[in-house]
N, C-alpha and C positions, 0 to 999 in steps of 0.2 A: 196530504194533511198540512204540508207547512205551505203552500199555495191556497190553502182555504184559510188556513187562521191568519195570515197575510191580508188577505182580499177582508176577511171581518173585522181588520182592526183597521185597514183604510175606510169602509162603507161605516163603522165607529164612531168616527172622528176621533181615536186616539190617537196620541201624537206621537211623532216620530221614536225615539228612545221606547216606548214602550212595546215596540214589535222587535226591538234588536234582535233579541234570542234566536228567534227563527232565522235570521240571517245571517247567522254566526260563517264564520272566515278563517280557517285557518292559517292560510295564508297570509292573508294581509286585514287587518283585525282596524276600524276605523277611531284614532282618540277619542273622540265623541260622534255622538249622532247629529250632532248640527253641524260637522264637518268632513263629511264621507267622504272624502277623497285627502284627508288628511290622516296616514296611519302611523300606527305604535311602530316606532322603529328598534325593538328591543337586542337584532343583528348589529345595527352600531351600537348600541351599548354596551353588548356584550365585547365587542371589537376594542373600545374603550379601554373597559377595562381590563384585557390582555394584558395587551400592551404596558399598561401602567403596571400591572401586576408583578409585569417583566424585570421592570427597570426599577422597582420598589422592594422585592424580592422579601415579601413580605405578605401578612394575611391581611385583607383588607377591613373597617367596618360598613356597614351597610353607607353610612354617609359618604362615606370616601369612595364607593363602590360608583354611586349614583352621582356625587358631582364630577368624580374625575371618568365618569362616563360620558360626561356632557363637554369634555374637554375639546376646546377649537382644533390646537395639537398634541394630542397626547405624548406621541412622540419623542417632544423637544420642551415642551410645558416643566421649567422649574415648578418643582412640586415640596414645601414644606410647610407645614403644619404651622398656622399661626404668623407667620411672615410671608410667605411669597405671595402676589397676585394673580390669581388663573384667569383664562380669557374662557367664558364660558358661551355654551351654544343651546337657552333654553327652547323648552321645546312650546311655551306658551307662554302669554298678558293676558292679566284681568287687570279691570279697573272699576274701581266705584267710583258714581260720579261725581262727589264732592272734589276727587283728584283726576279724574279722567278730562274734565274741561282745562286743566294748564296740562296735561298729557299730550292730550288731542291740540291743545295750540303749540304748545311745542313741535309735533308732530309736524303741524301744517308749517311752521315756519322753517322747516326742513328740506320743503319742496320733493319731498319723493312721491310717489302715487298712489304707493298701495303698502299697507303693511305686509312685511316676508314673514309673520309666523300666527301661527292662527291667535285672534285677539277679541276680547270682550268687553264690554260694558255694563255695568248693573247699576241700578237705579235705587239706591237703601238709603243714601244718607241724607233726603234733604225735606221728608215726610217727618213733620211736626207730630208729637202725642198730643193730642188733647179731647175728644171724646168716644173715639173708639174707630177701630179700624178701616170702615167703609168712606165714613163721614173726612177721616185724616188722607184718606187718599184722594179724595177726589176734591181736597183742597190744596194737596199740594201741587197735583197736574195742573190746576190754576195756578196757581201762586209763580210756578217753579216752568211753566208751559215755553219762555223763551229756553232755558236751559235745558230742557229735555229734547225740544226740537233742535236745537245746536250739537246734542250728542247725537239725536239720533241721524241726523242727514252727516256729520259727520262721520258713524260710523259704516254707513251707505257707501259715504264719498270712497272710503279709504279703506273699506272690505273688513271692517269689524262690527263682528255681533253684537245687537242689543236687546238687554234683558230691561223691559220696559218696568216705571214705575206699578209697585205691585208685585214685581216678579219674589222678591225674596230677598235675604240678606247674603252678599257675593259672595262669602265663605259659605255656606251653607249649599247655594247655586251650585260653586264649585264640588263639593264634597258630592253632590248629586249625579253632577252632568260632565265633569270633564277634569278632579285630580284621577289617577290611578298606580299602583305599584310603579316604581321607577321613574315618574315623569317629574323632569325639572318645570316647573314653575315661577314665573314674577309677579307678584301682585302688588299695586299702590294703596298697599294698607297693611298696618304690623302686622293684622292677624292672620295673613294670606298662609303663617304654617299649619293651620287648619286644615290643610288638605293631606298632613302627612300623617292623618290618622287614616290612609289607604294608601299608606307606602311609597309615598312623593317627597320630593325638596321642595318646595313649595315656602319660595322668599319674601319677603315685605321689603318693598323698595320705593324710593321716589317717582314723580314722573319723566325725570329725565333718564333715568337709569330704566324706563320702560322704553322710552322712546328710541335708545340704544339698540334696546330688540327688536321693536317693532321693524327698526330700520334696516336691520338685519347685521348688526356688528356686533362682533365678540362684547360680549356680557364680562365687567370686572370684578374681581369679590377676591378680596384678601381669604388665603387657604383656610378655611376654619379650624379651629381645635374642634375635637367633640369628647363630650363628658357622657359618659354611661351612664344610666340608671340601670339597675339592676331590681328586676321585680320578682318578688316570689312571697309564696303565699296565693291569695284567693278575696276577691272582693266579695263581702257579704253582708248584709242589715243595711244600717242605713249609712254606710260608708261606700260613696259614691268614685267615680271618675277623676272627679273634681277635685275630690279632697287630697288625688296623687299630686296635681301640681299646685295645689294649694302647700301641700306640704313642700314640695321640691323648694318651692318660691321665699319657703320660710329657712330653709337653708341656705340658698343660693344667692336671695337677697335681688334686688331692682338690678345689678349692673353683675354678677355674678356667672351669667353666663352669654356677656358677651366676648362677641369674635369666637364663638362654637355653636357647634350644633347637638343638639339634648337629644341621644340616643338610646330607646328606651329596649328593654331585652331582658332577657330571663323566666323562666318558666309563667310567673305570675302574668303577662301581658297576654295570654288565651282566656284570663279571664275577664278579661274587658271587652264589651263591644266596638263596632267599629267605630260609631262615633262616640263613645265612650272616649276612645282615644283620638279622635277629633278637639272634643276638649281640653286633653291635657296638649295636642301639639299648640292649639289655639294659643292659650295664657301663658304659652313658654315666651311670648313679645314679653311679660312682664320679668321677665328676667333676664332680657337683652339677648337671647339668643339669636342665633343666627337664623336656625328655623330648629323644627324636633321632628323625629322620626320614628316610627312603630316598623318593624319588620313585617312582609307579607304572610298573612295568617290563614285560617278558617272564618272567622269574622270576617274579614276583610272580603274573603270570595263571596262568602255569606249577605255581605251587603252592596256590592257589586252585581249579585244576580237578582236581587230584590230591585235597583234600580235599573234593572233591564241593560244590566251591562256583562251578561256572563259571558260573552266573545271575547272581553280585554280578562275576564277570570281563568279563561280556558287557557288562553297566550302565557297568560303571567305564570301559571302553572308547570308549563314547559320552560319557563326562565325562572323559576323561583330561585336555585344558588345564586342569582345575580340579585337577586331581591331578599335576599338575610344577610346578616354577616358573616362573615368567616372566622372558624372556629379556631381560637387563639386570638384572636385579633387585640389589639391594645389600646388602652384609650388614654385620653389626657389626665382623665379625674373620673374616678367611678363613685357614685352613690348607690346606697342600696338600700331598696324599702320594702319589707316585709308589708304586703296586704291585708295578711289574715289580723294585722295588729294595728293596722292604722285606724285612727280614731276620725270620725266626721269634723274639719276644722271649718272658720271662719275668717276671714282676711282681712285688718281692717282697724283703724278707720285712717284713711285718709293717704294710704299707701298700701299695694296688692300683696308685700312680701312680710305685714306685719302678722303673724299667724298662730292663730290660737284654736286649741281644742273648743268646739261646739259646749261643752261639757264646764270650759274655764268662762267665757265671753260672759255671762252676765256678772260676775264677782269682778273681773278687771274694767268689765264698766264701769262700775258701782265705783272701784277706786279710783277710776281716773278721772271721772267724772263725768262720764259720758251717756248721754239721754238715752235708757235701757230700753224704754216706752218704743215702739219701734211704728212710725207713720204710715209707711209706704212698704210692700213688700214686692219686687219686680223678678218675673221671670222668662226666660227667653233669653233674647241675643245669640252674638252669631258662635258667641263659646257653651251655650246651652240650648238648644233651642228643637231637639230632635225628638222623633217619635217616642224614645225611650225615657228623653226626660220627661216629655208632656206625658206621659204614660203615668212616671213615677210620681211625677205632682196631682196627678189625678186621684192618683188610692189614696194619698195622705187625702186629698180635701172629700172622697168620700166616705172615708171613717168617720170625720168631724162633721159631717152633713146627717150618717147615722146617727150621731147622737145630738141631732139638733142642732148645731155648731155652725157659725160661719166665721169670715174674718174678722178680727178685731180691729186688724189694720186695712187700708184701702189696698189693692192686689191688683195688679197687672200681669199680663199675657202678651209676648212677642212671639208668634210665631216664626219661625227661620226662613220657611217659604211657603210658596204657593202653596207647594205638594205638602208641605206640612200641615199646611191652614186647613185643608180641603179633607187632607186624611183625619184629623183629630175633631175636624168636625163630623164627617161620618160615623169616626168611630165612637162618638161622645165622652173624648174626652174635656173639648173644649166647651160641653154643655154643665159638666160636672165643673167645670173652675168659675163658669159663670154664676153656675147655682152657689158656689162658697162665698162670692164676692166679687170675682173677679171680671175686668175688664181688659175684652182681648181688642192688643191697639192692630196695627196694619203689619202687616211684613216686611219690615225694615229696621234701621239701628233703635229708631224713638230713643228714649231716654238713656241708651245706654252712652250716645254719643252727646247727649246734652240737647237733644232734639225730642225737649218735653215742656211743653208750656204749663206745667205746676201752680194750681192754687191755693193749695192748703193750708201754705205756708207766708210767711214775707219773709222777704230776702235779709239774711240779718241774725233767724229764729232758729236759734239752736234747735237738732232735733236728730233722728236715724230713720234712715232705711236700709233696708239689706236685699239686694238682688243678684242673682246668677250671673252677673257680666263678669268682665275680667278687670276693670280697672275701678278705680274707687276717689283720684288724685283729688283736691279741694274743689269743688264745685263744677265738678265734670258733668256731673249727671244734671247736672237744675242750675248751676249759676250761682249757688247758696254760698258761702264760705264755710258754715254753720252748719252744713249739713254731713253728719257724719256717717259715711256711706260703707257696708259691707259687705263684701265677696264671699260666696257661698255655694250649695248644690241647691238646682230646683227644688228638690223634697226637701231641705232643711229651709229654705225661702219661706218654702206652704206652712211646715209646722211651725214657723217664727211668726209667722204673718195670722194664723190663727188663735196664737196665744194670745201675741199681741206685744210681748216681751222678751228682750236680750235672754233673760233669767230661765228661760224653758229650755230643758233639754227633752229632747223627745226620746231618747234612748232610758232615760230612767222619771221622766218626771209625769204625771197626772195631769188632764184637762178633768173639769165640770161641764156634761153634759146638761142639757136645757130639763131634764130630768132630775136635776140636782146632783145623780150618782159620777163618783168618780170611773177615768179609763185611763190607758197608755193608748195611743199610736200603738201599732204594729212597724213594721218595716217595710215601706215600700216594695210591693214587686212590681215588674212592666214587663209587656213584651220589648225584645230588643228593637223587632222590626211588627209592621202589620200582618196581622194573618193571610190576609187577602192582599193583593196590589196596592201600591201607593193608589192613592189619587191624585192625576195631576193637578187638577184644578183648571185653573183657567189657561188658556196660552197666552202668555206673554211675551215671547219669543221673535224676534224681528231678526231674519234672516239679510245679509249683504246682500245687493246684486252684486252677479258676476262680472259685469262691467259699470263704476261708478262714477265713470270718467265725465257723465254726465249731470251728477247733482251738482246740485247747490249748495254751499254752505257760507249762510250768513251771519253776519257777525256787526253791527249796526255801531256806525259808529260815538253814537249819542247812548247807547248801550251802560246801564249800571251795573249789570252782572257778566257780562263778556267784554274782553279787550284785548284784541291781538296783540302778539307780542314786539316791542322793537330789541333790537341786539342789545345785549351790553356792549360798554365802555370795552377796548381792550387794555391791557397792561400797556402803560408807557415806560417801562425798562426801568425805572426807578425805583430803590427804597421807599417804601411808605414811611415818608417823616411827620414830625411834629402830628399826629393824629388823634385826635381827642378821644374821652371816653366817654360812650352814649351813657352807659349804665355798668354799673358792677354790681352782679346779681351775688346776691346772696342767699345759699342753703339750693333746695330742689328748683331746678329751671326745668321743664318739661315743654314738649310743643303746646300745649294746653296753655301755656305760661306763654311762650310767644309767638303763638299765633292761635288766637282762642274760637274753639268752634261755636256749637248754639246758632247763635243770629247772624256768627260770622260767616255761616256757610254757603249764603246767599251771594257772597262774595268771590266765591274760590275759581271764577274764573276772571275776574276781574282786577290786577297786581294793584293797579292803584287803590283801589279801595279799600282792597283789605289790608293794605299797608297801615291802616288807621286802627289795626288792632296790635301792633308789631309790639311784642313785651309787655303789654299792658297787664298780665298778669303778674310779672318777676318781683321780687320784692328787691329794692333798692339798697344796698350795703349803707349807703352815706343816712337816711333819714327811716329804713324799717319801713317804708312804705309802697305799695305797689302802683306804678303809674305816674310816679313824681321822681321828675331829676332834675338834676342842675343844668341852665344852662353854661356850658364854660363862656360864652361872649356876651351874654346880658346880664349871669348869674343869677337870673330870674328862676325859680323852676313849674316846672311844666310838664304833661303829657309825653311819655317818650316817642311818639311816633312827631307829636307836633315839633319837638326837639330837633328828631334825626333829620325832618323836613329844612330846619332851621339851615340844620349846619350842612344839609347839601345843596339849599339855594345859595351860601356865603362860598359855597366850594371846600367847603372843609370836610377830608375824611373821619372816618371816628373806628372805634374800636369796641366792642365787649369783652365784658372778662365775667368769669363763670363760674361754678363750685365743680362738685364731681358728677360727674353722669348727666352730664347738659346736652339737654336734648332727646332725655329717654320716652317713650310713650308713642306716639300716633308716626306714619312715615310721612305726613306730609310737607312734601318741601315747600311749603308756600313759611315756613319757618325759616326758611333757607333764602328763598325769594326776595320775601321783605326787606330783609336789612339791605342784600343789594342792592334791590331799586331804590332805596332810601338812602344810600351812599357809603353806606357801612364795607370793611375791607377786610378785617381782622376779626377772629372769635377767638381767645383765649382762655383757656380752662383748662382745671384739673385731670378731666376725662371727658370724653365724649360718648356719647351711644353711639353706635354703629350707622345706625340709618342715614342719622341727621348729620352726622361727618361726612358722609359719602356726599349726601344734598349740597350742605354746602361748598364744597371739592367743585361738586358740578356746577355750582352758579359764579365758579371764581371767586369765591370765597380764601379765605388763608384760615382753616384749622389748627391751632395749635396749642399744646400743649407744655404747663411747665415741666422742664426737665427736671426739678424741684419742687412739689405741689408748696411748699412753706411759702414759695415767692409768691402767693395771690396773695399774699399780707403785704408784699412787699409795693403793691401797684395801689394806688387810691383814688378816687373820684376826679380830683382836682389837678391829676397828672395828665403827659403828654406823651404817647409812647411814638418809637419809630423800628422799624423792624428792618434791617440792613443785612443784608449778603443775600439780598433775591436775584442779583445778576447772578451769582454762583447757586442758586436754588437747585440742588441736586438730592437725589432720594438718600435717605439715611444723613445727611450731614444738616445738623440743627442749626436753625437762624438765631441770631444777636436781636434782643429787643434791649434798645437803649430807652431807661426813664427818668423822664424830667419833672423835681418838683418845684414846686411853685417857690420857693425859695432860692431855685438858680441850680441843686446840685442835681448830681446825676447817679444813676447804678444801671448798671447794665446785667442783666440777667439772661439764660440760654433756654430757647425753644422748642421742643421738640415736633415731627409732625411726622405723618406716615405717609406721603404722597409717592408717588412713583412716577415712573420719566413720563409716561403719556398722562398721568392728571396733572405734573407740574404744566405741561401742554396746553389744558383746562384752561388754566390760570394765566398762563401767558395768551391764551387767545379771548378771552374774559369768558367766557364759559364752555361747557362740555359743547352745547349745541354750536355754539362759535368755530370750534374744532371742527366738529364734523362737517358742516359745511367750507372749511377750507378745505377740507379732505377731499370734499366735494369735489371741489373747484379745480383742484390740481391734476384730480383724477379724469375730469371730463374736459 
């Protein structure tokens, strides 16, 4: 029997992953189906964490369980919570390819051969919205055809998979084909903790901090704290997934849960699906987390055998106490959210942590003054975008299709992947969102990432839209400033987008059917998963050869969107003296702010170019405005990027200085990049996010922090800073920033920073990848 359903799903054409089952292994069980000779190693993990158990003498939580499993030495590894740095050993890279093209150059300027751990590419972020998904994709493989061919022969060269444009959005990918219970994950993009809604770490990182792994060296990550969520109760009506880390978000606030990791636990999480909880690990980037983590479930096995993975359900079943927490275990900060009482929220506008009851949002509009009228209603993206939500958006739009009803607002459809697209148009559900209004764009970020060419409107035209994404920041989604955008669940999207109005609450309020007579919405119900088998859809899937020593990878050097990389500068053993200031940002600075995607993203393999977007979002402390500063040598003002260029053709270094949580939002270090190559030395600020501090660590950057936050009052546009005692640069001991104002005097205030002896390293060889090839060098 399982030699003939074998032999029918090859004579089929079904693709690999979906005959797993029959192949099951106890033994030796394979991480995914596209890399069968790569297995779950759950014997060293559990070995892991023995040992640490040992010497901790202590219950562990599921986080702690699964990073300090992945530990280089467990052994010998200083282990504290919140201060020490572990050398980790993950077990995978993904990369999207807006970040995979400085990934992969990095990479090649490395000179190694082949990446040591199995590694991916997905193809989502560089397909434009604009009339509907077939038509968008097959302009972007024009458009975008030098960069897809550069990924893809690079991931030939260098034995990494690619998921070709089309294939789906890389969280979503992943959640399908390759997170599972236990697996340490990197991915170069915040939302990469979307996989640990099936029981993985599953990080958001830069491209250098990929290439680390790729390369095969100890992975760095200061010890996280982790904060509990505790769930109990039961999700029911139209109080979603969503609305758990929408609430958390409204707690915990945009920088609230960085340097930990959001561990979820307590009877209530059996009520959630598994990508139920895929959404809330997703939107935990918006609260600066480390990553979030769900314990292994019934769900979880539940959607693991649905995507033809019950071989890694079977294994993980036999290690499940390594895959929960331990009972007593202790956490940094526990929250706790009764389900059965949570109310449907909305996020919003114009930051993901501002949160308000579904119930409140029209009345706080009305006061604040914000356009209730609601334009555009978007659903999908890689934090909603699953069977279950396309499901639940479905029944809301065929109530209102019953009584005649379509959108009042314009309606958009992202599906998350292939297998998505394929399955919800079989099962019609994608026919029922089209009949309401809607249009379904291609399988990739589209609008959520600012990859929406919008006409509705002009830029300028105050106005709202409300979609299921995770982020909402000033002109993310369209470019607008004006446009005030809302976080939400898919089914409250539909019933917003049908009303037509902030003002509608679907839980107590009335439509008018085209019959005149009043109704309520019901409450969404969906299947979690399809009755029948996913459909894959199409195969988009490009397998490495096993020997790549023979491709090509070109890279032209008259090229506008690709350009290899040259070294940084290295440190010349001196103080950074007399150093100007490009800009002193005032209020939220976000990577959006300096380094802005949209149109930019045509650029992200190319440093100089996009260097021409460096800050152009931040708004200016000296004049309130965004894209204008002073120069200190012409006192002309100007463009910051045409600024930063100024003062690194005269050889003059410079400086930024920053508010709180600079740098929160997207991981892409091309934030990190830019001011580098632009000559920039210094980032001074109240706080850092997580990601974008690690970024620029790695590009030789100096992060630092006041040991004072009062002292950014004390610094001014027109000043001179110098930062002294870098020959004595040693972890934990804060550096002297001396300031000079323009009237002759001076103060000297103290810095703090978090670096540790091998990224002071970084910094002394001008960047991470500098390092490692001395390492190289020494070694061979």
């Amino acid at each position: 029997l399982i030699l003939s359903s074998f032999q029918h799903a090859l004579n089929s054409g079904v693709r690999r992953y979906h005959v797993a089952p029959v192949l099951c292994q106890r033994a030796k069980v394979a991480m995914s189906h596209f890399e069968p000779n790569e297995y779950i190693n759950y014997e060293k993990l559990e070995k892991n964490i023995n040992i640490v158990r040992k010497r901790l003498d202590r219950p562990l939580t599921l986080s702690e369980k699964i990073v300090y499993g992945h530990l280089d030495d467990p052994a010998k590894q200083e282990i504290e919570r919140g201060k020490t740095y572990l050398r980790l050993r993950p077990d995978r890279v993904a990369m999207q390819d807006a970040t995979a093209q400085m990934a992969m150059l990095q990479f090649i300027s490395s000179g190694l051969p082949k990446v040591a751990v199995p590694s991916t590419i997905h193809c989502d972020h560089l397909i434009e919205a604009q009339s509907g998904g077939e038509k968008d994709l097959k302009r972007a493989k024009d458009i975008n055809q030098e960069v897809y061919n550069f990924l893809s022969t690079a991931g030939a060269k260098y034995g990494v998979g690619f998921w070709k444009p089309g294939s789906g959005i890389i969280h979503q990918i992943i959640l399908e084909n390759y997170s599972y219970p236990g697996v340490m994950l990197i991915g170069t993009d915040s939302h990469t903790p979307n996989g640990g809604g099936l029981g993985g770490i599953c990080i958001g990182v830069g491209g250098a901090d990929a290439v680390d792994v790729m390369a095969g060296i100890p992975w760095e990550l200061k010890c996280p704290k982790v904060i509990g969520v505790k769930l109990t109760g039961k999700l029911s009506g139209w109080t979603s997934p969503k609305d758990v880390i929408l609430k958390v978000a409204g707690i915990l606030t945009v920088k609230g849960g960085t340097g930990a990791i959001i561990e979820y636990h307590g009877p209530g999480v059996d009520s959630i699906s598994c990508t139920g909880m895929a959404t809330i690990c997703n939107m935990g980037a918006e609260i600066g987390a480390t990553t979030s983590i769900f314990p292994y479930n019934e769900r979880m096995k539940k959607y693991l055998g649905k995507t033809g993975r019950a071989d890694i359900a079977a294994l993980a079943d036999e290690f499940k106490q390594h895959l929960v927490p331990d009972s007593g275990c202790q956490y940094d900060q526990v929250i706790e959210i009764n389900l059965s009482e949570l109310k449907p929220h909305i996020n919003g506008p114009f930051t993901p942590d501002l949160a308000h009851p579904v119930s409140d949002i029209g009345a706080v509009a009305e006061k604040e003054g914000w356009p209730v009228d609601i334009r555009v209603g978007l659903i999908g993206s890689c934090t909603n975008s699953s069977y279950e939500d396309m499901g639940r958006s479905a029944a809301v739009a065929k109530q209102a299709l019953a009584h005649g009803l379509k959108c009042k607002s314009m309606f958009t459809i992202t599906p998350g992947s292939e297998q998505i697209r394929a399955t919800i148009e079989r099962d019609g559900y994608a026919k029922i969102l089209r009949e309401v209004g809607g249009l379904v764009l291609a399988n990739a970020c589209g609008p959520c990432i600012g990859q929406w060419d919008r006409k509705d409107i002009k830029k300028g035209e105050k106005n709202t839209i409300v979609t299921s994404y995770n982020r909402n920041f000033t002109g993310r989604n369209d470019a607008n400033p004006e446009t005030h955008a809302f976080v939400t669940s898919p089914e409250i999207v539909t019933a917003l987008s049908i009303a037509g109005t902030l003002k509608f609450n679907p839980e107590t309020d009335y439509l008018t059917g085209a019959d005149g007579k009043k109704f309520k919405l019901e409450a969404p119900d969906a299947d979690e998963l399809p009755k029948m088998e996913f459909d894959p859809g199409q195969d988009t899937y490009q397998y490495p050869p096993k020997d790549g020593s023979g491709q090509r990878v070109d890279v032209s050097p008259t090229s506008q969107r690709l350009q290899l990389l040259e070294p940084f500068d290295k440190w010349d053993g001196k103080d950074l003296e007399d150093m100007l200031i490009l800009i002193k940002v005032k209020g939220k600075c976000t990577t959006d702010h300096i380094s802005a995607a949209g149109p930019w993203l045509k650029f992200r393999g190319h440093l100089d170019n996009i260097s021409n977007n460096l800050l152009i979002g931040a708004i200016n402390i000296e004049n309130g405005k965004a894209n204008s500063v002073r120069n200190a040598l012409t006192q002309e003002f100007g463009p910051v990027p045409d600024t930063a260029r100024y003062y690194k053709k005269m050889g003059v270094k410079w400086a930024v200085i920053g508010d709180e949580n600079y740098g929160e939002g997207s991981s892409r270090e091309h934030a990190a990049l830019e001011p580098r190559h632009l000559g920039g030395r210094v980032i001074i600020t109240k706080s850092f996010a997580r990601i974008h501090e690690t970024n620029l660590k790695k590009q030789g950057l100096l992060p630092l922090t006041f040991a004072d936050p009062a002292d950014y009052n004390k610094i001014h546009p027109v000043d001179k800073l110098s930062i002294v005692g870098l020959k004595d640069f040693a972890p934990g001991k804060p550096l002297k920033c001396i300031i000079k104002h323009p009237n002759g005097s001076q103060e000297t205030i103290m810095l703090n920073h978090t670096f540790n002896e091998s990224q002071i390293e970084w910094f002394q060889a001008g960047s991470a990848l500098n390092r490692m090839k001395e390492l190289q060098q020494k070694s061979s």
